[in-house]
C-alpha positions as a Markdown table, in Angstrom:
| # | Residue | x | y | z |
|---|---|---|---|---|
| 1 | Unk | 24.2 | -17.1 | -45.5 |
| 2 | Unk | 25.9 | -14.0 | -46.3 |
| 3 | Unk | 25.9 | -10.6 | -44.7 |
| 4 | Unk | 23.7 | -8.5 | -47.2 |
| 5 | Unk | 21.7 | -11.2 | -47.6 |
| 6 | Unk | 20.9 | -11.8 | -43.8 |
| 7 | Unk | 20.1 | -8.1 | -43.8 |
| 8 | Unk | 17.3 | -8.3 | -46.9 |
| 9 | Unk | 15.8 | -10.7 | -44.7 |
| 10 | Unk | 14.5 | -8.8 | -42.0 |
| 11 | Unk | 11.6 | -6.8 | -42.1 |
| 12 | Unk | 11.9 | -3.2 | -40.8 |
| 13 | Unk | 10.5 | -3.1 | -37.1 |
| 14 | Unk | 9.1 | 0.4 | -36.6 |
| 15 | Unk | 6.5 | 0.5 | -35.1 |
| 16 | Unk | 8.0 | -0.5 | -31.6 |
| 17 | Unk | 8.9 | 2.0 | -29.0 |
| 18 | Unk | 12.0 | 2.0 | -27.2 |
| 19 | Unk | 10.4 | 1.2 | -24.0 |
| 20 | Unk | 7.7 | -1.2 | -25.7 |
| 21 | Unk | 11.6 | -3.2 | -27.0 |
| 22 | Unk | 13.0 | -3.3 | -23.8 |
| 23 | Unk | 9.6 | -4.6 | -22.3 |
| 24 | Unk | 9.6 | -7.4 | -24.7 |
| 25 | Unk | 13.0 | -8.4 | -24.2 |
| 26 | Unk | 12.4 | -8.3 | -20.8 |
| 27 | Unk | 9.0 | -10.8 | -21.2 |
| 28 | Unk | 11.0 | -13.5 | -23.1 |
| 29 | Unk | 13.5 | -13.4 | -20.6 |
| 30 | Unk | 10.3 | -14.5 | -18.6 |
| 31 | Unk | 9.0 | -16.6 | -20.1 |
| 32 | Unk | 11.4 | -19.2 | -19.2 |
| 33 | Unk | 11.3 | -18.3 | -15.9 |
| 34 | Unk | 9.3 | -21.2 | -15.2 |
| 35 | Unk | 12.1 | -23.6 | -15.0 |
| 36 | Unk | 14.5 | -21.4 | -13.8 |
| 37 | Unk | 15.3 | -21.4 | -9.4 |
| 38 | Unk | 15.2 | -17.5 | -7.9 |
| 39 | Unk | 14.2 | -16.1 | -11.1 |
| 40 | Unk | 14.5 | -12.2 | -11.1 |
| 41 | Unk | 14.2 | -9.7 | -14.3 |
| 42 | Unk | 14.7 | -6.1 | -14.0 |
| 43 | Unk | 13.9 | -3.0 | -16.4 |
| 44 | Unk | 16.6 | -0.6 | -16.6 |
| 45 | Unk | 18.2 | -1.7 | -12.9 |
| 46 | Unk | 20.6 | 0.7 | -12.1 |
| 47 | Unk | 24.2 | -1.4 | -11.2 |
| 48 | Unk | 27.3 | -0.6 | -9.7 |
| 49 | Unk | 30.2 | -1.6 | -11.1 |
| 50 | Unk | 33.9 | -1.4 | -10.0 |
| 51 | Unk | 34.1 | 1.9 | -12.4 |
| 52 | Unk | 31.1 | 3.4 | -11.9 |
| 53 | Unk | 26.8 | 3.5 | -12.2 |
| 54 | Unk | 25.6 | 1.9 | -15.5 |
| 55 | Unk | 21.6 | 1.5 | -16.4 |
| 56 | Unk | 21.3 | -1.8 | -18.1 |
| 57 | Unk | 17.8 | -2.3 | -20.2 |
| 58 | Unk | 16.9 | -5.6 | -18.8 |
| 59 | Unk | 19.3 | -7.3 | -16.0 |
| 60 | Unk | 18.1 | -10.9 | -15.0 |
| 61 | Unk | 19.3 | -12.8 | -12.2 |
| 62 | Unk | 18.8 | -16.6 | -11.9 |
| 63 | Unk | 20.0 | -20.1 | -10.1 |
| 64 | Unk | 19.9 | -23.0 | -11.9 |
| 65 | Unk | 22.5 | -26.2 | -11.9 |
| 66 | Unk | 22.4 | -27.0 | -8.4 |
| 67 | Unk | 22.3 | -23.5 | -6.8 |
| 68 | Unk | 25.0 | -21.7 | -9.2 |
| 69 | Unk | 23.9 | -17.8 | -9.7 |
| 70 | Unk | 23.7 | -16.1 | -12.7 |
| 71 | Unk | 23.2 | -12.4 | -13.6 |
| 72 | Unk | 22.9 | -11.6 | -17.3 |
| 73 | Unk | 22.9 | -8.3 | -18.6 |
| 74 | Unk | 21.1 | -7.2 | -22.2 |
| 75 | Unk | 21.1 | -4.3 | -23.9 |
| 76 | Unk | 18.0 | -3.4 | -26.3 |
| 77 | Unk | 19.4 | -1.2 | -29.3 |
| 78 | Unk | 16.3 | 0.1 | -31.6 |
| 79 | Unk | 18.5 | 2.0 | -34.8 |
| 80 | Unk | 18.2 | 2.2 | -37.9 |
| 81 | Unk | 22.0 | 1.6 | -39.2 |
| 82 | Unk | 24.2 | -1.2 | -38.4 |
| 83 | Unk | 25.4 | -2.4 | -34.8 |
| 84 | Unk | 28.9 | -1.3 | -34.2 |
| 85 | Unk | 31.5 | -3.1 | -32.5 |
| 86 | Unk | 31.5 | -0.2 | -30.3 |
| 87 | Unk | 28.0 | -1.0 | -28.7 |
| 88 | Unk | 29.6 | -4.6 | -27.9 |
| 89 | Unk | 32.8 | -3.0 | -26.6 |
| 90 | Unk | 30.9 | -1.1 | -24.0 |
| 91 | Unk | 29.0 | -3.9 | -22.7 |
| 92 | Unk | 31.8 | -6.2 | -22.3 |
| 93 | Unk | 33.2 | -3.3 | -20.6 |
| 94 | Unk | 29.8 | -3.3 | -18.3 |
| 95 | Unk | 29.9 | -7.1 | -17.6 |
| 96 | Unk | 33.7 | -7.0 | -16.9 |
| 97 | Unk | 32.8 | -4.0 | -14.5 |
| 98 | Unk | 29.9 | -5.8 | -12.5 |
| 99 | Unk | 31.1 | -9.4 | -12.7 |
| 100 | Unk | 28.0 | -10.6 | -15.0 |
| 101 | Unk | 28.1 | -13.4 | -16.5 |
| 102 | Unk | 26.7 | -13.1 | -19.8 |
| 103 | Unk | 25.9 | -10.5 | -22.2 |
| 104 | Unk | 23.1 | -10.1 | -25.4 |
| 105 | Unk | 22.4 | -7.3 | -27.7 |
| 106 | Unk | 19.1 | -7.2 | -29.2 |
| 107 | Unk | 18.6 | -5.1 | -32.1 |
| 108 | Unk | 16.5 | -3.9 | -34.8 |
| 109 | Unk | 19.2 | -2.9 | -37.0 |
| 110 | Unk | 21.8 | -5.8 | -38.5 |
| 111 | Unk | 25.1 | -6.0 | -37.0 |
| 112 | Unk | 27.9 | -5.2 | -38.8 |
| 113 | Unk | 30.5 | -7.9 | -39.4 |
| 114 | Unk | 33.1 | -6.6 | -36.9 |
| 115 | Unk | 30.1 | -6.6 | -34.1 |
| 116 | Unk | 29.7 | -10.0 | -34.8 |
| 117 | Unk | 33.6 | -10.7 | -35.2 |
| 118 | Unk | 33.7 | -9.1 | -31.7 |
| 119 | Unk | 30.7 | -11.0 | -30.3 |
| 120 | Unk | 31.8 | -14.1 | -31.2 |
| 121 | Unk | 35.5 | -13.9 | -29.5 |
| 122 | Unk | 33.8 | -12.4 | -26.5 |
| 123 | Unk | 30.7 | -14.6 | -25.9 |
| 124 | Unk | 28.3 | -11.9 | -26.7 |
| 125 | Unk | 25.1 | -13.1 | -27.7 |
| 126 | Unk | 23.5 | -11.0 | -30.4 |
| 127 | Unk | 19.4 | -11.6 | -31.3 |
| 128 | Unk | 17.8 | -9.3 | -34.1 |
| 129 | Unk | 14.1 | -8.8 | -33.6 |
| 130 | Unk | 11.8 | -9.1 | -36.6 |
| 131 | Unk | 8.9 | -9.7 | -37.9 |
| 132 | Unk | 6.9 | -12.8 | -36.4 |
| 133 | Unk | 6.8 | -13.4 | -40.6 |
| 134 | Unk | 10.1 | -14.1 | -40.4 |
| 135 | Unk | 9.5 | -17.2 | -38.9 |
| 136 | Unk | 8.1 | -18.6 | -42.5 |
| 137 | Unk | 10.9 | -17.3 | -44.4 |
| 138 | Unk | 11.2 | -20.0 | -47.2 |
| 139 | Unk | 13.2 | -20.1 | -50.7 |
| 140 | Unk | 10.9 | -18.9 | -53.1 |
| 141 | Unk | 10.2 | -16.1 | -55.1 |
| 142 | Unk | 10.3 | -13.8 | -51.8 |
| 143 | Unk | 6.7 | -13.9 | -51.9 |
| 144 | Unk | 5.4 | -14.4 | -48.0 |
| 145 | Unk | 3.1 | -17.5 | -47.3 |
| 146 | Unk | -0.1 | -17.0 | -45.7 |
| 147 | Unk | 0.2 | -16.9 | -42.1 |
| 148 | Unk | -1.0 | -19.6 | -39.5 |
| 149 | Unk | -3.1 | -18.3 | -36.8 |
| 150 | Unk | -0.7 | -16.8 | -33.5 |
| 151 | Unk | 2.3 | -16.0 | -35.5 |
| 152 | Unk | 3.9 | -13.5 | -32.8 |
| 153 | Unk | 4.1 | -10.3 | -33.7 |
| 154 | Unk | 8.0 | -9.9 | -32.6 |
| 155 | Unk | 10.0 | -12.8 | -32.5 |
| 156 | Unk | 14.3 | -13.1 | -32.6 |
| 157 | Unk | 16.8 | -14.6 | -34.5 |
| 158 | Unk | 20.2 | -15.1 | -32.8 |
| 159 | Unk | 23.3 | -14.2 | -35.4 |
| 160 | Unk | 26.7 | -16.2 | -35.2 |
| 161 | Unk | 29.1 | -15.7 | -37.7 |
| 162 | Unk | 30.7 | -19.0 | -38.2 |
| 163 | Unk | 34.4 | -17.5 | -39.3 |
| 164 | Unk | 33.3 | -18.3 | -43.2 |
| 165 | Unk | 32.1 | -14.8 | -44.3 |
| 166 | Unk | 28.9 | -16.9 | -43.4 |
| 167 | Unk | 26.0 | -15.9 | -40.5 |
| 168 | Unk | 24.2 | -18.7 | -39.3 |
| 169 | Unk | 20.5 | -18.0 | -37.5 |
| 170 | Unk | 18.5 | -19.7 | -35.3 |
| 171 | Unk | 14.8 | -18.5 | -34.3 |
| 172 | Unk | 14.6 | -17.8 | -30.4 |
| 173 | Unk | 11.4 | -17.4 | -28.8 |
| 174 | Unk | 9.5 | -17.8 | -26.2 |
| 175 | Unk | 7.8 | -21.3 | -26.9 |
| 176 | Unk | 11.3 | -22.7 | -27.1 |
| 177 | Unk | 11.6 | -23.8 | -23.0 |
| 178 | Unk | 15.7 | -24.3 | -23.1 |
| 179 | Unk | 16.7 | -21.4 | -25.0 |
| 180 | Unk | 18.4 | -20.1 | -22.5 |
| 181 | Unk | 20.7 | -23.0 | -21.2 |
| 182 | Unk | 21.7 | -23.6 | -24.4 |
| 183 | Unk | 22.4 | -19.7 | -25.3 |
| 184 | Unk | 24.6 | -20.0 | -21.6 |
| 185 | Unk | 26.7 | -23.4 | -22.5 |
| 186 | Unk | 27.2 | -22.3 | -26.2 |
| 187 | Unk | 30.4 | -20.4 | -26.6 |
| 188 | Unk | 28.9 | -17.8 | -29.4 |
């Protein structure tokens, strides 16, 4: 799926706060808690790196395989024009700084192609919240189906760009229980 068209696809999320974002982000990452030893999710946790203070939107911390710990840091970006590179940059920078092991970008804005050039060769993961309509995107005429009954309101697609010119999605959500080991083993 190209670029331009990955960006038609998602409906405009404005009606979320900045805090309400983060919040959400932060309740997925809970949701599969459940499963998870020494599960711990933060809201803007203040860290110390080896250069300095950094307030990360949502920090989780987490054993799982036998006892190995985990800290994950993710940024929640609500704009309205592409993702830079830059914004990766600076939180590679962060997880270099505080020895984290993985990093995600959510957004409500597409990426550009360089962010996702930049996510992909650093192990970024990047999720684009939408519309829960986007869940029952189909190829039609563009006209939405009705929705079933307890379509989310949020939900979020993870972006790779698969070296082609091409993004591939995938939906992430909270009924989906190993989400997150597979985000952690995949190289993306």
């Amino acid at each position: 799926m190209s670029d331009e068209r990955v960006a038609r696809m998602f409906e405009a999320v404005e009606d979320i706060t900045p805090l309400e974002f983060e919040l959400l982000v932060k309740q997925w990452f809970e949701s599969q808690s459940e499963w998870i030893d020494s599960f711990d999710a933060q809201h803007r946790e203040l860290l110390t790196g080896a250069d300095g203070e950094f307030e990360i939107d949502v920090s989780i911390r987490f054993k799982m395989f036998g006892g190995a710990q985990f800290h994950i840091l993710a940024e929640c970006k609500k704009h309205k024009n592409a993702i830079k590179r830059e914004i990766l940059q600076i939180l590679n920078d962060r997880l270099r700084s505080t020895g984290a092991h993985k990093g995600f970008v959510f957004a409500t804005a597409p990426f550009q192609s360089g962010a996702l050039a930049y996510a992909k060769k650093n192990g970024i993961a990047l999720l684009q919240i939408a519309s829960g309509r986007t869940m029952y995107i189909q190829a039609t005429d563009g006209k939405p189906p009705p929705l079933p009954l307890g379509v989310p309101k949020y939900v979020a697609w993870l972006l790779e760009h698969n070296g082609d010119g091409n993004i591939e999605l995938e939906l992430i959500g909270e009924n989906d229980p190993v989400y997150l080991t597979r985000l952690l083993k995949k190289e993306i």
